[in-house]
C-alpha positions in Angstrom: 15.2 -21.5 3.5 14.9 -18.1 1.9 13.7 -15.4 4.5 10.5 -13.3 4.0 11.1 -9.5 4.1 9.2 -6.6 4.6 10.1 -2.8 3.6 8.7 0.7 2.9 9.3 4.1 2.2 8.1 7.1 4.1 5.2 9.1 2.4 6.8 11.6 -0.1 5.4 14.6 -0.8 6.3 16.9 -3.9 5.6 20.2 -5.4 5.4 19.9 -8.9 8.3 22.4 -9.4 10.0 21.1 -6.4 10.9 17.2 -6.3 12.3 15.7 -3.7 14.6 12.9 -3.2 13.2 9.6 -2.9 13.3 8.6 0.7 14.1 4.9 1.6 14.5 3.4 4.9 14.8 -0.4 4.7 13.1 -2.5 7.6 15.2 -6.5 7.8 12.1 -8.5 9.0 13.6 -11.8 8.8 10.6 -15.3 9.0 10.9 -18.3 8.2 9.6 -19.2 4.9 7.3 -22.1 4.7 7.4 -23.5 0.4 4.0 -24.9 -0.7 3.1 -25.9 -4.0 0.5 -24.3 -5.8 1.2 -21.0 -3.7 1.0 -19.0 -7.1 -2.4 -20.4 -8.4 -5.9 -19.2 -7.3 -6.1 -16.0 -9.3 -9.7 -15.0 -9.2 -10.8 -12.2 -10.5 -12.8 -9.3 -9.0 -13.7 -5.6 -9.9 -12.4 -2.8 -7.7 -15.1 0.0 -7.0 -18.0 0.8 -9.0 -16.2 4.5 -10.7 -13.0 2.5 -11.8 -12.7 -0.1 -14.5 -8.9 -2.1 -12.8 -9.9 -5.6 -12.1 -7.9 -7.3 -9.0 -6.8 -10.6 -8.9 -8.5 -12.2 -5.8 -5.2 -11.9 -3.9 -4.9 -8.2 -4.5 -8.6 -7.7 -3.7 -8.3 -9.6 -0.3 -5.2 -7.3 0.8 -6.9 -4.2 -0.5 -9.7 -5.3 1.9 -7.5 -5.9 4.7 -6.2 -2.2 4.4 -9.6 -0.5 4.0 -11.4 -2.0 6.4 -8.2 -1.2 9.1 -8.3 2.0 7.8 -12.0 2.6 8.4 -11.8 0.9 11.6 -9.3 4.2 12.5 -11.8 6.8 11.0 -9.8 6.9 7.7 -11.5 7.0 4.5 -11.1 3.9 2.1 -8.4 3.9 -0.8 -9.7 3.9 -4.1 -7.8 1.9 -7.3 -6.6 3.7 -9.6 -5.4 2.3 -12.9 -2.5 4.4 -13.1 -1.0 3.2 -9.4 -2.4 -1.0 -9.9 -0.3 -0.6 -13.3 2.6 0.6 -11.3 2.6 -1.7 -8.2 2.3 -4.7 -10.6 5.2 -3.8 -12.5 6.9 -3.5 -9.8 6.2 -7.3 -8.3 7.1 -8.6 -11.8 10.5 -6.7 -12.0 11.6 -7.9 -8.8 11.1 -11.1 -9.1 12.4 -11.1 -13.3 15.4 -9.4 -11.7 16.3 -11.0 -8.6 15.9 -8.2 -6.2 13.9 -6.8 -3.0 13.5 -3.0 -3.0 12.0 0.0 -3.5 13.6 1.5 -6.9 14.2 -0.6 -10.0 17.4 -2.8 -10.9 18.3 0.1 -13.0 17.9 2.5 -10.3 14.5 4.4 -10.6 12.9 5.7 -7.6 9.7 4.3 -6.9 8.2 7.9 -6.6 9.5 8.6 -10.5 8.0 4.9 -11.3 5.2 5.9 -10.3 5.5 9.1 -12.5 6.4 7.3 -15.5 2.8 5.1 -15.1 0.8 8.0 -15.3 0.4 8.8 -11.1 1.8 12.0 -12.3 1.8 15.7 -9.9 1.3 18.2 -13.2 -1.2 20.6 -12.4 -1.4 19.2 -8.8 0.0 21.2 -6.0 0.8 18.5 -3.9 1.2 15.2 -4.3 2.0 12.9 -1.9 3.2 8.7 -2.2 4.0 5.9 0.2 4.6 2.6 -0.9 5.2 -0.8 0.7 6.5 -4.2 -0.9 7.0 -7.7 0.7 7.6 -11.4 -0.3 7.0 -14.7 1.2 5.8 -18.3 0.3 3.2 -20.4 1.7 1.4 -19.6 4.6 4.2 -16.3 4.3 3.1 -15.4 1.2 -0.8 -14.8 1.7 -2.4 -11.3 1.6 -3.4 -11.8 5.8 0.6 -12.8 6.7 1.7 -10.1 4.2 -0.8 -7.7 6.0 0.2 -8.7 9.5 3.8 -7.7 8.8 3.3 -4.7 7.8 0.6 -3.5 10.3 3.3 -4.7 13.0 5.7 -2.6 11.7 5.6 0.9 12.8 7.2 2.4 9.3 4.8 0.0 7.1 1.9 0.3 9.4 2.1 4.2 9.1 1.9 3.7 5.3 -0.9 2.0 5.5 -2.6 4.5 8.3 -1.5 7.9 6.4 -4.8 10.4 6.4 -4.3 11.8 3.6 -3.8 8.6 0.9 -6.9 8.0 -1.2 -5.5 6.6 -3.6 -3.9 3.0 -4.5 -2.8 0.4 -6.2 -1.8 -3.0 -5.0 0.2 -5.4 -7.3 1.2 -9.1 -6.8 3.3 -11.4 -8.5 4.5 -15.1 -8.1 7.8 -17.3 -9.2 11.4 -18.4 -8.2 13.1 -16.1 -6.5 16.3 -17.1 -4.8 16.5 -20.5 -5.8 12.9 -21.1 -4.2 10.0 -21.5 -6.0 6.3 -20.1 -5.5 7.7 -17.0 -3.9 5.0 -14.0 -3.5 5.6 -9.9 -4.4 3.7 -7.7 -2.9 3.9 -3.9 -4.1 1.2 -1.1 -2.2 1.2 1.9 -4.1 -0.5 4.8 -2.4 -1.0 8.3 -3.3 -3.2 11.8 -2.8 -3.1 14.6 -5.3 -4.5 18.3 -4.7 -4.8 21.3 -6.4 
């Protein structure tokens, strides 16, 4: 049985002129995975809000829908998609599982915060600029957008992510296949971001 992991990275804010490290604190949440075949299929499509053309796979719309109305429920306003973080968060699902890994930066060792630069979520001309992202994988009942959520919202670090005032914007990326040796298994990236000038 491969176990289902969660893990995040504190919020990162950076100056323009001044970047900072990428910060990475890894949270071992170990489950049981439960394999079910088909766990990849159902990709239905949706758009996500009316000002923004990035069309979510039914999946990604569900979990989006999970963090906006927790976040409303706290008197936080809703996260927007942007294309420039959904292209990011996606890439990031498909990489891990092409590659065979579970983190935050790339196989090749790119922070997640200069990933997200490289997309197009970029601080130029912003004086602050401020990301948080969480990833996770199951399969089966592990693997949904409500387990996926659950985990992370019991998990102080992830659940802060998700809970950060300032954030309005994100992008949430999925993507399905083997990944240590088991089938069906299901990436989650959240990208989240705020820009000011």
């Amino acid at each position: 049985m491969q176990p289902s992991r969660t893990e995040y990275a504190d919020p990162l804010i950076r100056l323009p002129d001044t970047p900072r490290k990428h910060l990475r604190k890894p949270l071992r949440t170990l489950l049981a995975v439960l394999v079910a075949a088909g766990a990849c299929l159902g990709a239905g499509l949706a758009t996500a809000g009316p000002a923004h053309a990035v069309t979510l796979t039914s999946p990604e719309r569900h979990l989006l829908a999970l963090v906006n109305a927790t976040r409303v429920h706290h008197g936080l306003p809703r996260l927007t998609v942007v294309t420039s973080l959904e292209r990011a968060s996606r890439a990031h699902s498909r990489q891990m599982i092409a590659d065979g890994y579970f983190g935050h930066s790339s196989y090749g060792g790119e922070t997640f915060a200069a990933r997200l630069v490289r997309l197009g979520y970029s601080s130029a001309g912003y004086t602050s600029w401020t990301v948080g992202e969480n990833i996770a994988y199951g399969s089966g009942s592990l693997g949904t957008p409500k387990a996926i959520f659950r985990s992370w919202m019991h998990s102080t670090p992830h659940r802060r992510i998700i809970l950060t005032r300032r954030f309005r914007n994100v992008g949430v990326g999925r993507a399905c296949g083997t990944y240590g040796g088991v089938a069906d298994v299901v990436f989650f990236t959240l990208d989240c971001g705020a820009r000011s000038k």
